[in-house]
C-alpha positions as CSV (number, residue, x, y, z in Angstrom):
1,X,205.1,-88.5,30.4
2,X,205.0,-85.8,32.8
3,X,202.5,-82.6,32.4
4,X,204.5,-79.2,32.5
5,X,202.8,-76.7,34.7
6,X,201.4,-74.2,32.7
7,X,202.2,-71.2,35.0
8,X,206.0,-71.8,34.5
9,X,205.4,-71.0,31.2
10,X,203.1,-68.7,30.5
11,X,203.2,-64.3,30.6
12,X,201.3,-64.2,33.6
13,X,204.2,-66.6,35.7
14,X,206.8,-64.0,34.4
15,X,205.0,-60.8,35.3
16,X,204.8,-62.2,38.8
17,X,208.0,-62.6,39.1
18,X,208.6,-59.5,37.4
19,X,206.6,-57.5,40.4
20,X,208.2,-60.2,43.1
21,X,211.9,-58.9,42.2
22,X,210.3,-55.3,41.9
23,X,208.8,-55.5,45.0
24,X,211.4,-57.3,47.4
25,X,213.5,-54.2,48.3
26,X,210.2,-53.5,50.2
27,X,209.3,-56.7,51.9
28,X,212.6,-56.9,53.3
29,X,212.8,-53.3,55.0
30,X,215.6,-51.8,51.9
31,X,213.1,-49.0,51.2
32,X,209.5,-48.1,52.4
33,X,207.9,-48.3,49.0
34,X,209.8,-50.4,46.0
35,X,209.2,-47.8,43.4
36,X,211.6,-45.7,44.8
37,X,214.2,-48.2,45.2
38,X,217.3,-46.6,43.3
39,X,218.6,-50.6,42.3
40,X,215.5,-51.5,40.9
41,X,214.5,-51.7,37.3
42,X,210.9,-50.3,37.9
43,X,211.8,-46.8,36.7
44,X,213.9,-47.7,34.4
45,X,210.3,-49.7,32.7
46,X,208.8,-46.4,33.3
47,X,211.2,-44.1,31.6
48,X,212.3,-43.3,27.8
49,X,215.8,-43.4,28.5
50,X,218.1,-46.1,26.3
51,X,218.4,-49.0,28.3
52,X,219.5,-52.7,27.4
53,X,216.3,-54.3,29.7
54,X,213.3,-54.8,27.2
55,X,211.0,-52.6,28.1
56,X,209.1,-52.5,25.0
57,X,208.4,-56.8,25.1
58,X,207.9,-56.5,29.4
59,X,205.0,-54.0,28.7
60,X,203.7,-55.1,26.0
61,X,203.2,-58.3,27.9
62,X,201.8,-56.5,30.4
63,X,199.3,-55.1,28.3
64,X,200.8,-51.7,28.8
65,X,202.5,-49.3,30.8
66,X,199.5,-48.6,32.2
67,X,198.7,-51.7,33.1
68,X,201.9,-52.6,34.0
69,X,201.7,-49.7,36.9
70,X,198.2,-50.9,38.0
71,X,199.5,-54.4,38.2
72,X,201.9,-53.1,40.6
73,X,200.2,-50.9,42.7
74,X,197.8,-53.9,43.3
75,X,200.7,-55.5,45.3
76,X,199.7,-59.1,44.6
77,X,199.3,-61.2,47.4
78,X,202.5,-63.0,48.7
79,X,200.5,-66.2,48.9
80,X,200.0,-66.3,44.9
81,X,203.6,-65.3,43.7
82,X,204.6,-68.2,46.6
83,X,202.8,-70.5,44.6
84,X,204.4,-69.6,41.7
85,X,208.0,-69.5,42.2
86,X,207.8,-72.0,45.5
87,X,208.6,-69.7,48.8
88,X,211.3,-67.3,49.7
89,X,213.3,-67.5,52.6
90,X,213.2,-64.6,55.5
C-alpha cells in the first residue's frame, strides 16, 4: 500500500496553488504586479460583488481575508509551490 502525500491533500497544498495561479500573470511579464491583473480572480476574492467562485470557503480556509492578502503579499517562494505542484515550464 502506497502512502498519499499529505500536501496533495491538505488546505495549505490548495492555497498554494491558489496564490501560484494568482500570481503567474506576474512571473511571466502579463502585468507588473498580479493584483492588478484584470483576468485574475484575486479581486474578485477581495470584493462583495455576487460571484459563482467561493469566496466565502477560499477565505475561510485561509483564515481570512486578511490573511488571505498577507499570504499573498509574502509572495511564497517559487521553490516551495515547485515542490508542491512539481515545476512549471518557462
Amino acid at each position: 500500500m502506497t502512502e498519499q502525500n499529505p500536501c496533495h491533500t491538505s488546505t495549505r497544498y490548495f492555497m498554494r496553488l491558489v496564490h501560484y495561479i494568482h500570481f503567474s500573470p506576474q512571473k511571466h511579464g502579463f502585468v507588473s504586479d498580479f493584483r492588478e491583473c484584470p483576468y485574475s480572480s484575486y479581486q474578485t476574492m477581495l470584493s462583495e460583488k455576487p460571484t459563482k467562485i467561493k469566496r466565502n470557503q477560499v477565505l475561510d480556509w485561509s483564515d481570512g481575508k486578511e490573511t488571505f492578502i498577507a499570504k499573498h503579499q509574502e509572495l511564497a517562494g517559487e521553490t516551495e509551490i515547485r515542490a508542491l505542484i512539481g515545476g512549471d515550464d518557462d
